[in-house]
Residue, then its C-alpha position, 0 to 999 in steps of 0.5 A: x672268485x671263480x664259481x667252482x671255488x666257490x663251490x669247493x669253499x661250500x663243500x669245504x665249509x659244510x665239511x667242516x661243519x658237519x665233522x665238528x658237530x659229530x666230533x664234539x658230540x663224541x666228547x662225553x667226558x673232558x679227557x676223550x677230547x683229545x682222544x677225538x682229535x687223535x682218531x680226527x687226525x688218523x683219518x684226515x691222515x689215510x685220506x691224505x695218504x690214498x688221494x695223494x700218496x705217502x710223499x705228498x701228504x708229508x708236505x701237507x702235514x709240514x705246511x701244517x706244522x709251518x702254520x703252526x709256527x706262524x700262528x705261535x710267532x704272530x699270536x705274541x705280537x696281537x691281542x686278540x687270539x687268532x684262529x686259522x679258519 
């Protein structure tokens, strides 16, 4: 691996670190959980759209849902649960 992926591995890592720890302290109450994941998903959407445009972020948001599909279909041939990350 080159280091400059590396690099983006880390920051990528840490990111998601650090947005996970100020997301679950934003729960106070089991039902604002999913209001964290919607206001999550709004955001990583503008983000998406002002790097990349309208156009291209349907594709990142389709290979998402592609994901997805892929997990639900692979989840029901293992024992184990299976996670992305």
């Amino acid at each position: 691996m080159r280091k400059q992926d590396l690099e983006n591995v880390k920051i990528i890592s840490d990111a998601m670190q650090e947005i996970d720890t100020l997301a679950t302290s934003l729960i106070k109450r089991p039902e604002d959980a999913l209001l964290i994941c919607a206001a999550l998903m709004a955001i990583t959407r503008q983000r998406y759209i002002e790097t990349l445009g309208p156009s291209q972020t349907s594709f990142v948001f389709q290979a998402v849902i592609d994901s997805f599909e892929f997990m639900n279909a692979l989840e029901k041939e293992m024992t184990e649960p299976v996670t992305i990350h």
